[in-house]
N, C-alpha and C positions, 0 to 999 in steps of 0.2 A: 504494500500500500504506500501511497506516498502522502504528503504533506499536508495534513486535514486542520483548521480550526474553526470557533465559531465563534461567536457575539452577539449583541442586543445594542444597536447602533440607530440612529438617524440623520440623514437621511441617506442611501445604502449608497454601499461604496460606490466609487468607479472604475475603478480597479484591482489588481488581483493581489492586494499586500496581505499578509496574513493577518486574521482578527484577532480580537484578544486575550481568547482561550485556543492556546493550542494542544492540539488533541496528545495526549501522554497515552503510552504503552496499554493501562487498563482502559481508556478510551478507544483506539485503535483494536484492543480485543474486540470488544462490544460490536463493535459497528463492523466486524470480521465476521459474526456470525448473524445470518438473518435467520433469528429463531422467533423474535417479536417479545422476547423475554428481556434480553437487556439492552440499555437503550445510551446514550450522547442526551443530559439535556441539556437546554438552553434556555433560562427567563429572557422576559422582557416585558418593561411596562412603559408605552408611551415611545416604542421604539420597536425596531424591527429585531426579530429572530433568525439569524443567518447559521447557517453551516456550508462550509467551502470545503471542496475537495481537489486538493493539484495532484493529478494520477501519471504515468508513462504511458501511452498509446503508440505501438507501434503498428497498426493497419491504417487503413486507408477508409474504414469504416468501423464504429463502435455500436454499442449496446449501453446505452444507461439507464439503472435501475436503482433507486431509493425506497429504500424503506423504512416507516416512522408510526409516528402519532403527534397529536397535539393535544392539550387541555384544552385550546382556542379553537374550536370546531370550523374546522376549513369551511362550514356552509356556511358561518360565520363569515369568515378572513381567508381568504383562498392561498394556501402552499402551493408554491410555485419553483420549478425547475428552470435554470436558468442556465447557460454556455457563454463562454468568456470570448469574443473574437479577438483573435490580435492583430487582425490588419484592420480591422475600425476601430479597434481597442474599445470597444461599447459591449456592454452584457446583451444577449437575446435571451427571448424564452425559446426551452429549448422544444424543435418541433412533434406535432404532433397534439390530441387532444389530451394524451395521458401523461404530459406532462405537468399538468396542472391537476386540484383535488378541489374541489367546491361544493361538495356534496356530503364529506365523511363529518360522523358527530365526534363531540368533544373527549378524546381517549380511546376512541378507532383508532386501528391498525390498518396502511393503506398503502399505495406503494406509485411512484411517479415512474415512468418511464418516456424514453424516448430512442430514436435510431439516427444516428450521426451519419449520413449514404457518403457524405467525404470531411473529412479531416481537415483540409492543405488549411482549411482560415480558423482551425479552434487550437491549432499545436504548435508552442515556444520550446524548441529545445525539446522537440519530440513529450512535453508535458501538457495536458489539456486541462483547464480547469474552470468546475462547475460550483452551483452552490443553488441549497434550498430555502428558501426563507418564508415569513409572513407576518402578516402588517399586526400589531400588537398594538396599536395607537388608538385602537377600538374604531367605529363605525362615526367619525366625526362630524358631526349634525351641529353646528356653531351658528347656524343661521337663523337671526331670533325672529323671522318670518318675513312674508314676501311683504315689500312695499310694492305700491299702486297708484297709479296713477286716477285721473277721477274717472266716475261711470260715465260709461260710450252712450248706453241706452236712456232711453228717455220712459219714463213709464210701464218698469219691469214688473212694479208690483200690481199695475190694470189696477188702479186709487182711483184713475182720473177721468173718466166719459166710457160712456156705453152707446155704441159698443169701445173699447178703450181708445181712448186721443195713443195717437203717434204709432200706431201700428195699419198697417195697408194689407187686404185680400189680395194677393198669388193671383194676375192673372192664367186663368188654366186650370187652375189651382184653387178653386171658387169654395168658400164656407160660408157660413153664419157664425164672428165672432160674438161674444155679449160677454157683460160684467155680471160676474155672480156670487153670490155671498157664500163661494164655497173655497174659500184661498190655505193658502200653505201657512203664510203667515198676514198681521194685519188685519182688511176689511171683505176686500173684494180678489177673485181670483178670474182666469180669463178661460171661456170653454168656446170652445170649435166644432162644429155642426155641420158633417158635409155637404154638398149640392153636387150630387150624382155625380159624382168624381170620387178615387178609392185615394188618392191623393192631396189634400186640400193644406191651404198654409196662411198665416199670418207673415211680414217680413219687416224689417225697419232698417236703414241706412243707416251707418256712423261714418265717420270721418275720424281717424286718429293718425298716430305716427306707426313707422315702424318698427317692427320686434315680435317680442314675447304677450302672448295676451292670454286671460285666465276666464273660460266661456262658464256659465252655471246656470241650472234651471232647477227645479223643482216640476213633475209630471207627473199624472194618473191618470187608469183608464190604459187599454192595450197601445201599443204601436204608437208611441210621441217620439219627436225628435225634436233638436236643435242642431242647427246649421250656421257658422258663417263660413265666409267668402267673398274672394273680391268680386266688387260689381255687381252684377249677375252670369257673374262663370259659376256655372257649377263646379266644372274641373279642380281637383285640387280643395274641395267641400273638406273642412272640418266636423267632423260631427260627433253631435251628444246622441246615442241611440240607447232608446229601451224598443227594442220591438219583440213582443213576447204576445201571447194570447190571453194570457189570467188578465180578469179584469180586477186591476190594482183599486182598492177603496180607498186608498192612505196615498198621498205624495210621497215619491221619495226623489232625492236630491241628488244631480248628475252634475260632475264638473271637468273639465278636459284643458290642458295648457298644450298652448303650441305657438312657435313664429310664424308670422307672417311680412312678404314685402311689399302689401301694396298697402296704401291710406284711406283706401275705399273696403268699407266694412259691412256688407249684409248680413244679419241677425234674422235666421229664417225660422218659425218653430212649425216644424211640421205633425198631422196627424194620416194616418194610416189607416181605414176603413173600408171592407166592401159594401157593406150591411148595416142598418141602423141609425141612429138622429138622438143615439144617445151623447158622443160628440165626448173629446179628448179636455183635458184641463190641462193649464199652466197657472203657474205663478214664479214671483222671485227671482225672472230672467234676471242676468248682469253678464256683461262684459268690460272687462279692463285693461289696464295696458299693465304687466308686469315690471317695473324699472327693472334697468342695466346691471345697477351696483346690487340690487337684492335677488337675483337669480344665481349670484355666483358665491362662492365663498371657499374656503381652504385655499385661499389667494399665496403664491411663490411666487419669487425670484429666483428666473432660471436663465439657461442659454436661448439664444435663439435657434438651434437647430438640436434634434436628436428625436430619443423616443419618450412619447406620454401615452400612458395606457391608465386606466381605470375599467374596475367592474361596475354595470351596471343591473340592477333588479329593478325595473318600473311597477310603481302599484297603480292596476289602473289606469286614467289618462296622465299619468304623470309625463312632465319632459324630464330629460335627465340628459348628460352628458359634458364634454369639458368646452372652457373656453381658452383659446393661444393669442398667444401675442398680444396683450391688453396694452393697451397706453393707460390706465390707470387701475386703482381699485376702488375710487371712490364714485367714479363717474366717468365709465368706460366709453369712447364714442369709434372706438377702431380696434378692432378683434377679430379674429374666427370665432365660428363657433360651430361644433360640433354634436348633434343633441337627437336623440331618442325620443321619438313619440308616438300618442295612438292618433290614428286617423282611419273613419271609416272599416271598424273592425279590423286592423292590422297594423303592428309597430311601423318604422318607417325612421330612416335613418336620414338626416336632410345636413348637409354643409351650408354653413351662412359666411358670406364676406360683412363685414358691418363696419362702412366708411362714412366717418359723420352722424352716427346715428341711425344711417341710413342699410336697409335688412335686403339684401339679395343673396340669391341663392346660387351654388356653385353646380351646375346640371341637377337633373330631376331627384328626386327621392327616392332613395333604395326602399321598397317594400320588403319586410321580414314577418313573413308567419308569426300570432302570438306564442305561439309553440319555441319559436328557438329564443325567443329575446330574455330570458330569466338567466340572471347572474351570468352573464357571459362580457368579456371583457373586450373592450373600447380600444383600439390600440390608433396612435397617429406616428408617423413618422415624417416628419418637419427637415423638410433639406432646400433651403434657400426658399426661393415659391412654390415649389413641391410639397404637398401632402398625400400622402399615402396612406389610407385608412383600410383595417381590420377590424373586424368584428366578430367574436369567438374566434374560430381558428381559419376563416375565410377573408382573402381582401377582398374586396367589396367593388364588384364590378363597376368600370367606369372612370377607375382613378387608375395614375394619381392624379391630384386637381393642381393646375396649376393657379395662385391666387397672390397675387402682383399691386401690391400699395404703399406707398413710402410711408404712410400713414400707418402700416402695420409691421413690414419687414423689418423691421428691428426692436420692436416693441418686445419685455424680456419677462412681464407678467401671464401669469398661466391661473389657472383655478378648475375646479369639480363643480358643479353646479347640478340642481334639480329643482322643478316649480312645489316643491312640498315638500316635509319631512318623512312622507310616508315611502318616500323612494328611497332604497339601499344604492350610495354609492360610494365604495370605498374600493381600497388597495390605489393610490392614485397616486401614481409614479411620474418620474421626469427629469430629467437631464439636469443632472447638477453644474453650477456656476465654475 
């Protein structure tokens, strides 16, 4: 065996010096036999859990395999395999999905592996060297909530005329709105009564800036929805959907965050009927603009180029994902931005350039099955206007993006960000200074 130690360090190294326990004789037993019986530990509190291994490889192909436990349940805090290149001198994770553990409980026995198919860029002096680590810093939630800007809509709560002032019938789309003493919260709530259309809608215009916007409704009665979008595109619809068949007695409360880059805002609330004139309820619509500075937080000082990856677990319509290159942390108006969300029953992964305040998008929106977007990790690779984005263990068709602004290229703030506290995002790595 050769040169093994470990530590409990922040922020992990960049390099392959040895940590500050090195592994002695009875350690080196240990970790000689995989029986699951005796074990290398390693604390850490508020810092990362590392073990390094520098080995001799003599082919031209290896086999790596770990085997461990945590007290910190990887579905917790994801253990990660990691390979040292020496001609970028930068750590990768090493390939493959089983190099990673995201799923084992707390004092599970589990095991990383991976397949090196060539050597020439992981070996100094014929020595290769790996290391396992994981984030002990706990699940960092430091954002004492989203700020907001003021409400888009005008008469969400249907308080004001019957049938309610400042909402317009869908041509095509034809109902019978009216105000009714049956609301979510308040006085009055708004119900929908179709006219021979399985389709019918209320809509309202806003006008705001660009970004991040947080949609909310309250709905009863089968098949409601909420919609915005620019203009009148449908294309590209955000939406709040309940469509199910139980006829709900009770309101219950839908909310969805997502960017948008145009300044023309439609607020559609849709209901969904073949049969009947018993007719869909709303109350409590709102739409808002999410401020810059309260979407992001675990704000660093980093390089301008390398790698930044984070896990992501969205709950629900949550957005989630990181932002690069900041020109500020107090009042951000030039970044990337890179961000996870739900739209129209399916994740969706969207790059944002954001110069001035101003939210455009870098090609279309990758669509991602609900099915694979839980705890899978976010990876960016930043090399001058190059971005190259992964997610789970797939790059992401389409990229890399190239994204070109004097306004951001040198910009050295980075951050994790999500529109809630109910989204897990942690392990949120990045190129040290």
């Amino acid at each position: 065996m050769g040169n093994y130690s470990s530590g409990d360090i922040t922020p992990l190294p960049t390099g392959v010096d040895d940590l500050e326990h090195v592994y002695d004789g009875t350690d080196i037993t240990a970790v000689g036999s995989n029986d699951n019986s005796t074990y290398v530990e390693q604390t850490a509190s508020g810092e990362y859990a590392v073990h390094m291994f520098k080995d001799t490889v003599t082919g031209s192909s290896v086999d790596l395999t770990w085997s461990g436990k945590s007290d910190l349940a990887p579905s917790e805090s994801t253990v990660i395999l990691q390979i040292y290149n020496v001609n970028s001198a930068l750590w990768e994770d090493a390939p493959g999905p089983t190099s990673l553990n995201n799923t084992a409980a707390a004092g599970a026995d589990f095991d990383l592996t991976s397949t090196i198919s060539d050597t020439t860029n992981y070996l100094s002096g014929g020595v290769m060297t790996c290391r396992v680590y994981q984030n002990y810093q706990g699940e960092v939630k430091t954002n004492p909530g989203l700020l907001y800007g003021d409400e888009l809509l005008v008469n969400g709560g249907f308080e004001s005329g019957d049938p309610p002032d400042n909402w317009t019938v869908l041509t095509g789309e034809e109902c019978t709105p009216s105000r009714v003493s049956d609301p979510h919260s308040g006085t009055y709530g708004l119900r929908l009564v179709r006219i021979d259309v399985t389709t019918f809608s209320v809509y309202q215009d806003a006008t705001t800036t660009h970004g991040m916007r947080e949609l909310e409704f309250c709905g009863k009665k089968d098949n409601v929805s909420l919609l915005y979008y620019a203009g009148s595109l449908y294309s590209g619809a955000t939406a709040i959907n309940h469509m199910g068949t139980a006829q709900a007695t009770s309101y219950t409360k839908y909310n969805v965050s997502a960017a948008y880059n145009s300044t023309a805002i439609r607020a559609k609330l849709n209901g969904y009927k073949t049969t009947g004139t018993d007719g869909v309820f709303f109350d409590d619509v709102s739409m808002k603009r999410i401020t810059n500075v309260s979407q992001h937080w675990d704000y660093v000082d980093t390089t301008v180029d390398g790698t930044f990856s984070v896990n992501l677990s969205p709950a629900g319509f949550d957005c989630c994902g990181m932002a690069l290159r900041m020109d500020s942390k107090t009042n951000p108006k030039y970044f990337v931005q890179i961000s996870l969300f739900h739209r129209l029953g399916t994740y969706r992964l969207q790059i944002w350039k954001i110069v001035n305040d101003v939210w455009t998008t870098s090609g279309s929106a990758i669509v991602l099955p609900e099915t694979v977007v839980a705890n899978k990790k976010l990876q960016v690779v930043v090399s001058g206007t190059s971005y190259a984005v992964t997610y789970g263990s797939t790059a992401v068709a389409g990229g890399p993006w190239t994204i070109d602004d004097a306004g951001i290229n040198s910009n050295t703030i980075c951050a994790k960000f999500a529109s809630s506290l109910t989204a897990k995002v942690d392990n949120f790595h990045y190129p040290t200074p």
